[in-house]
N, C-alpha and C positions, 0 to 999 in steps of 0.2 A: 441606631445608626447615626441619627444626629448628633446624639450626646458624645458617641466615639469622634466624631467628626471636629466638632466643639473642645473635645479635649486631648484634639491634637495640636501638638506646640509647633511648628518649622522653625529652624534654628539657619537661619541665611548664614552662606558660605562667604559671605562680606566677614563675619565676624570669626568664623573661625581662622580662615587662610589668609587674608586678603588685611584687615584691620589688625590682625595679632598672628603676623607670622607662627610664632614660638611654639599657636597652639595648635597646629598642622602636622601630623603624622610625617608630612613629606619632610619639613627641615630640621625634627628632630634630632636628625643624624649628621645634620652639616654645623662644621664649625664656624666658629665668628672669624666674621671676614671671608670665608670662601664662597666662591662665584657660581650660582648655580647654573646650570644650563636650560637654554631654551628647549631642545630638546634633546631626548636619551639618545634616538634614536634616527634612522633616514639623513637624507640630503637635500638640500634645498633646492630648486630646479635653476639656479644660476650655475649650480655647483657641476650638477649632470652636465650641464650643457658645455661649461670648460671640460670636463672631461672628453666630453663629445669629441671636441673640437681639436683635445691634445692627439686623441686616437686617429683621429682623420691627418694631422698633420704626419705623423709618425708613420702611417700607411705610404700617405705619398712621399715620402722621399726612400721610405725603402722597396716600394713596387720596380720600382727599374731594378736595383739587384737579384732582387726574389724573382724574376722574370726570366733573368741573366742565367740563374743558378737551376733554374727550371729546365732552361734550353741545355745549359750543357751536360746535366744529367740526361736528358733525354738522347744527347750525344753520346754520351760513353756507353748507354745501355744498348745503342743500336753496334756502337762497334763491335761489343762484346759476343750480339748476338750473330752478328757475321762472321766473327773468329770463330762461336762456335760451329758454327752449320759447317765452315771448310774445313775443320778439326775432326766432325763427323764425317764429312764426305773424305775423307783420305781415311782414316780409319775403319769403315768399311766396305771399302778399294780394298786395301788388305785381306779383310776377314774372309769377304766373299769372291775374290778375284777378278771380277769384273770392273770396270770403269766406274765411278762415281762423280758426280758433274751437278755445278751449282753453277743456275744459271742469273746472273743481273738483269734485270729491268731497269733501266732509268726512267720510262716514260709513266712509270705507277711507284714506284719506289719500292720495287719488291725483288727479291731473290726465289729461285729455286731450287733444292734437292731433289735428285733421284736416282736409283741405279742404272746406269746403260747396261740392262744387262740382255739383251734383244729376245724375251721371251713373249712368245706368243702365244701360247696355249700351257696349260699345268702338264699335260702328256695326260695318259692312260688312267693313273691315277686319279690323277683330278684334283690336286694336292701342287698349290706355287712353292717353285725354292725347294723341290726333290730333283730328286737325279734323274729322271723320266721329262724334265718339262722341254718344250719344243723353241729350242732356239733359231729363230732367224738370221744369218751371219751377217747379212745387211745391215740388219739395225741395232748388231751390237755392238758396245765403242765406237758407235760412229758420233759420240758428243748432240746429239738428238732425242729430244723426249718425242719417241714415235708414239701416235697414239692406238697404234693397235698391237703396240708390242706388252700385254697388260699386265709383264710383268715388270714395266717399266713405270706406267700408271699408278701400279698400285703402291709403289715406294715415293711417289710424287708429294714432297712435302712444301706447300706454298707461304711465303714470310714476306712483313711488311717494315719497313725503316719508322723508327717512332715518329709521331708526328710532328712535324717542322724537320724534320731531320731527310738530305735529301744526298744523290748520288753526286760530286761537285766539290769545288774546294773554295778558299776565299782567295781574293786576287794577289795575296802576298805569296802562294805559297811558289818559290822556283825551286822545288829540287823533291826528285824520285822520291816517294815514299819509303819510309823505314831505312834509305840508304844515303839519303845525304848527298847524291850524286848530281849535279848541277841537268836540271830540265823543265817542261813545263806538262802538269798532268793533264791528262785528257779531258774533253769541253765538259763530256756523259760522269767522269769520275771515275771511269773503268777501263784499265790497262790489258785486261785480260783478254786472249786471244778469243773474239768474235763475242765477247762478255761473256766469257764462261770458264769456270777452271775446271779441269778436268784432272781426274787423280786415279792415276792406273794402282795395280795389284799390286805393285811397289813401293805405293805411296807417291809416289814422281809427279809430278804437273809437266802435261804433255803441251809440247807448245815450249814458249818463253815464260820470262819470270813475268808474275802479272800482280795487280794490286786495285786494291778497290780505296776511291775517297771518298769518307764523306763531311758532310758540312751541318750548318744550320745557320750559316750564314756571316758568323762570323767568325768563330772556332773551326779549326780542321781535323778530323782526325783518321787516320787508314790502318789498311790491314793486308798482308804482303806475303807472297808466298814464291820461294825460290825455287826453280821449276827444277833444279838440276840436284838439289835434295828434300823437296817438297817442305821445307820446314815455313811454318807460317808465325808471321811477327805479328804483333799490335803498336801503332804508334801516335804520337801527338806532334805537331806541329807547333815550334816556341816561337814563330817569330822569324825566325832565321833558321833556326836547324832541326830537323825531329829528334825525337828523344821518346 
């Protein structure tokens, strides 16, 4: 082991790399005069931290738009969702001949559907929505989600405005929803007789024309239904006139 030890030679990396470039595997392959680099690969941590720094600036000056574009998507999905429900609720008003009635909430920001159809009991069968079931004349079309009429209950579908998005409009807006007609909308955002639309077997909205607004504070946008042909609009508020 000595002797192996003894007639081992080390050959210092001074003299290979460091005193005689040329004879270094690494710069065999660079040409004279070109610049080698420190290193292949990574960043230097002044570098990271300008990056850092570009990211965070670039953040804040677009967080106000992206906040912007947030709210009013959250706008238009809520309008959408309440064109549909009165879309539903008049169409089946038709199908099924009884009333169908969505009711506003402004103090939770919520809507509801149901059938006014004043059924109390399935009948005999024991089977809702057959021709046996026991209707009460009271509590049908009378625009009331009774709670012991459970055939009214059971079609009870409850819905909320997206968040930040509320029943109300912004203080520019003066003029009726979806008409252009010179007025001021209601404090609640809701035109609709007792905030409710009601849609007979003909499709009609009983009552006057009604409209729901909503807001998110700064944007308006509503949804409008003409009681005398039931037809329902969607619209936006530009400023000066909807569209």
């Amino acid at each position: 082991m000595i002797r192996k030890l003894a007639a081992f030679r080390f050959t210092p990396f001074r003299g290979s790399c460091v005193d005689n470039p040329s004879s270094c595997t690494y710069f065999k392959d660079k040409k004279r005069g070109e610049k080698v680099r420190k290193a292949e690969f990574g960043f230097t941590l002044i570098e990271i931290l300008i990056i850092v720094a570009l990211i965070a600036i670039i953040a804040g000056l677009s967080y106000p738009s992206l906040k912007g574009t947030v709210r009013r998507a959250a706008l238009n999905r809520s309008q959408d969702a309440v064109f549909s429900a009165l879309e539903y609720a008049r169409i089946k008003a038709m199908e099924t001949g009884n009333d169908w009635v969505v009711i506003f909430s402004p103090s939770d920001s919520s809507y509801t559907v149901f059938s006014d159809n004043g059924i109390t009991s399935p009948g005999p069968d024991g089977v809702l929505f057959t021709d046996d079931d026991i209707i009460t004349p009271s509590y049908r079309n009378n625009g009331t989600l009774d709670g012991s009429a459970i055939g009214e209950t059971s079609t009870q579908r409850k819905y909320w405005l997206d968040k930040g998005v509320y029943y109300g409009s912004s203080p520019d807006v003066d003029k009726l929803a979806c008409s252009n007609q010179s007025g001021t909308p209601p404090s609640d955002g809701i035109s609709f007789d007792n905030n409710r639309a009601r849609f007979n077997l003909w499709g009609i909205l009983r009552g006057n024309d009604g409209a729901v607004y909503l807001t998110e504070g700064k944007n308006t946008r509503a949804v409008s239904v003409r009681a005398a042909t039931g037809r329902i609009k969607a619209c936006l508020w530009r400023g000066t006139i909807w569209q």
